[in-house]
C-alpha positions in Angstrom: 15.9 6.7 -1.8 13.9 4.1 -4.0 14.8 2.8 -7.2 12.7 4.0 -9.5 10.8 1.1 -10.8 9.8 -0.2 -6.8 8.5 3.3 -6.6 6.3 3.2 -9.3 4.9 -0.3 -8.1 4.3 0.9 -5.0 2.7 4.2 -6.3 0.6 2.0 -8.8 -1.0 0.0 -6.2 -1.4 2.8 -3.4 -3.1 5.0 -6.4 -5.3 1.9 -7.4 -6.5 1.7 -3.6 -7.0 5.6 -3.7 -9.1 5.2 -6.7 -11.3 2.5 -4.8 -11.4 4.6 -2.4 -13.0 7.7 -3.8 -15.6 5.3 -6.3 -16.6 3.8 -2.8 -15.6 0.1 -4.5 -15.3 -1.0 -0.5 -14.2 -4.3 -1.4 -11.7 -3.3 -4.0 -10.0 -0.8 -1.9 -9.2 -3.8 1.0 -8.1 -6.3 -1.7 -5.9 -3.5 -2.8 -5.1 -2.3 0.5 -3.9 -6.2 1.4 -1.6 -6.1 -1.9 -0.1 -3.1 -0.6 1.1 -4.7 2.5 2.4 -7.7 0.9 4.0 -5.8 -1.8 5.5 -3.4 0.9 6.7 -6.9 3.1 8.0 -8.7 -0.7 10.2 -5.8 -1.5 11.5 -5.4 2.1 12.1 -9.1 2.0 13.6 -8.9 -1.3 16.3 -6.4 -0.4 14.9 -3.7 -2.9 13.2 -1.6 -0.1 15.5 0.1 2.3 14.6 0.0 5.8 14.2 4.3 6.1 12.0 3.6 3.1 10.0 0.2 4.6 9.2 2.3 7.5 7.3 5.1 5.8 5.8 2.6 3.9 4.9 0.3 6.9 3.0 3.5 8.6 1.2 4.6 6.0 -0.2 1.1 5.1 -1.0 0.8 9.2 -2.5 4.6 8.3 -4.9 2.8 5.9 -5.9 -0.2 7.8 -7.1 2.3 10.4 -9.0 4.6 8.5 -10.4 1.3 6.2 -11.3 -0.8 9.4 -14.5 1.1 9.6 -14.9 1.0 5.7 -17.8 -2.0 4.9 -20.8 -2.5 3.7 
């Protein structure tokens, strides 16, 4: 299980992406989206992301990038 505060970090960025998402800011939502990967990478990195955890994380952020690759102008 997460610690609390990486969970809300992660949830913060992944619900600032989602909110790109549905104002169709394409842009925003693939900065946010590439944030979300290196945040996801930092805290795996960093210890504070457990590898069961980095894993769900990991496929929903490759989840993303596939339904975003299509997303542009």
């Amino acid at each position: 299980m997460m610690k609390r505060s990486v969970k809300q970090q992660l949830n913060a960025k992944l619900n600032e992406m989602n909110m790109n998402l549905a104002n169709n800011y394409k842009d925003l939502a693939h900065d946010a989206l590439k944030e979300l990967d290196q945040m996801v990478e930092d805290l795996k990195q960093s210890g504070d992301l457990k590898e069961k955890d980095y894993q769900k994380m990991h496929q929903m952020v490759d989840g993303y990038k596939v339904k975003l690759s299509d997303y542009h102008h």
